[in-house]
N, C-alpha and C positions, 0 to 999 in steps of 0.2 A: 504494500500500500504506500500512497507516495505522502512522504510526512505532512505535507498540507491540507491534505483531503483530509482529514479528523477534524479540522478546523471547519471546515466545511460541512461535514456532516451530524454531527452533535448541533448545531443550530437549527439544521434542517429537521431532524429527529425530535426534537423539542417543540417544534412550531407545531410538527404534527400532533402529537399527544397530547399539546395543552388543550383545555374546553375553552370555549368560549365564556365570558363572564358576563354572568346576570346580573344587574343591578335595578328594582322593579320599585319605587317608591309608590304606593298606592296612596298615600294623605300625609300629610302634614300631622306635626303636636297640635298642633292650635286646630284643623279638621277635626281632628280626633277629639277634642277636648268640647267640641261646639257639638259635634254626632253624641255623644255620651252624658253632654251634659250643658245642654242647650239651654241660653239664656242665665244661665248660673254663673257667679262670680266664683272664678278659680283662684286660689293664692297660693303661689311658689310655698313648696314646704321640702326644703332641701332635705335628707335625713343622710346625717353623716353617723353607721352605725362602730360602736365600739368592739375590741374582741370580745367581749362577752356576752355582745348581742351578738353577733358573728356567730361564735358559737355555739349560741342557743338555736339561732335558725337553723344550721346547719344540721344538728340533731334533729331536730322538730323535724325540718323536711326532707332531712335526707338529703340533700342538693347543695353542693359546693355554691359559698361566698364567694364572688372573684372582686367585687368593687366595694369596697366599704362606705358606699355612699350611692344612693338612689334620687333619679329624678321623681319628684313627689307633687302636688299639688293638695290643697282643699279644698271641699265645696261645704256648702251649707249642710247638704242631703249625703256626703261622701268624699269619696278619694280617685284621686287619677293618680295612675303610675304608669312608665314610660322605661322601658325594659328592652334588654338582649340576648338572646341567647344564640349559643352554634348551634347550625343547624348541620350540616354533614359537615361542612369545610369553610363555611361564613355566616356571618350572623344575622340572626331574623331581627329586626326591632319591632315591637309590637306594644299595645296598652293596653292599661286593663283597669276598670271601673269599678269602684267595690260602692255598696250602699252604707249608708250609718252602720247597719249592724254587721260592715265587715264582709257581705256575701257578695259574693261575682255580680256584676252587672252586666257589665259585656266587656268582650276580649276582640279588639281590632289588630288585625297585624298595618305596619307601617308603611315596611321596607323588608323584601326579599330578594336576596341575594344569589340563591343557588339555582343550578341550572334546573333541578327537579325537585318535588315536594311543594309547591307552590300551594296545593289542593290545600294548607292548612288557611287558607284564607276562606275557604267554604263556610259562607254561614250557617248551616247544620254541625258543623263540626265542632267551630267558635261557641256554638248555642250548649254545648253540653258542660260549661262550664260557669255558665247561669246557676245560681242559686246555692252555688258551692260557698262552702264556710270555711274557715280554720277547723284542721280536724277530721274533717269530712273528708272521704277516698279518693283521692284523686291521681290513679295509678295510670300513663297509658297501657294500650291493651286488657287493662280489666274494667277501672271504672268511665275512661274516657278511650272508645272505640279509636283505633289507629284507620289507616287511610294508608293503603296497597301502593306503594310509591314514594311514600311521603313518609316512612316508618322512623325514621330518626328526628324529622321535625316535628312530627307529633311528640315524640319522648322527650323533646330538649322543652320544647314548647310547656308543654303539661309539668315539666317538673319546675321552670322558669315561674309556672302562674301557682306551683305550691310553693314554691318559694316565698313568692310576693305574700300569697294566704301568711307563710308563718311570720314574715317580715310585718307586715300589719300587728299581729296578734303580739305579736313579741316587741316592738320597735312602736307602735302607735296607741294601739289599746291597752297595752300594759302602764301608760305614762300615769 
C-alpha cells in the first residue's frame, strides 16, 4: 500500500459510517411554559441542590444526579421544570408540569436530537404520565409502556421524569 493512501482513506471510511445529525427543536421554554400553563405568572425558581439532597434523590429514584442545579419555575397552581436526559447518544430536552399536589400535569418534549426514537413525542405516550405522584411506579416497560424503536428514550425519559417526581418531593415539598 502506498504510504499516503491511509491518509486518504481513514477520512473516507469515517465520512461513510458517520449518521447524519438530528437536531429537531419542537417549542421553545417560554411555548412550553404558555401550553402548560397558560395565562399564569411563572417565577424563575432556580434550585441549586446540595449533596444531600443529591443523595437523597438518587436513592429515592434510583436515577443518577448529573447537574446539581435544575431549571425550575413557579406558578400559583404548580411547577414547571425544564430537563435532559441521553437518549441513545444525545440528549432529549423536554418539560414537565407538576400540579400543587406535586402530580404530572403534562410532559412536552423540546428538543430531539437523535436520528430515531422521536415516537417519545407521541401524545399517548407523554399522556401516561399524567397523574403520577412521588412514589407512584413509574418503571419503563412495566408501568409506562415502551414504544418499539424508541426503547432507550423511553427509559432515559421515564427515569429523567422520576427523577424530577423525587427532586420535587425531596428538594421542594420537603422545604
Amino acid at each position: 500500500m502506498i504510504p499516503g493512501a491511509r491518509v486518504i482513506v481513514l477520512p473516507v471510511a469515517a465520512a461513510i459510517t458517520c449518521q447524519p445529525v438530528y437536531a429537531l427543536v419542537y417549542m421553545s421554554v417560554d411555548q412550553a411554559q404558555q401550553l402548560m400553563f397558560a395565562g399564569r405568572t411563572l417565577t424563575p425558581m432556580p434550585l441549586l441542590l446540595n449533596a444531600e439532597q443529591i443523595a437523597a434523590i438518587e436513592r429515592d429514584s434510583g436515577v443518577k444526579v448529573y447537574a446539581g442545579s435544575l431549571r425550575a419555575w413557579k406558578a400559583d397552581d404548580g411547577y414547571f421544570f425544564v430537563d435532559a436526559v441521553i437518549g441513545k447518544h444525545d440528549l432529549i430536552t423536554y418539560a414537565v408540569a407538576l400540579g400543587a399536589d406535586g402530580g404530572v400535569r403534562q410532559v412536552e418534549i423540546l428538543e430531539y436530537r437523535e436520528a430515531y426514537g422521536g415516537e417519545v413525542r407521541n401524545a399517548h405516550w407523554r399522556g401516561q404520565f399524567v397523574g403520577r405522584h412521588h412514589g407512584d411506579a413509574v418503571q419503563s416497560g412495566r408501568d409506562i409502556q415502551n414504544i418499539s424503536g424508541a426503547t432507550l428514550s423511553c427509559q432515559h425519559v421515564t427515569d429523567g421524569i422520576r427523577r424530577l417526581l423525587a427532586t420535587y418531593a425531596i428538594a421542594i415539598a420537603a422545604r
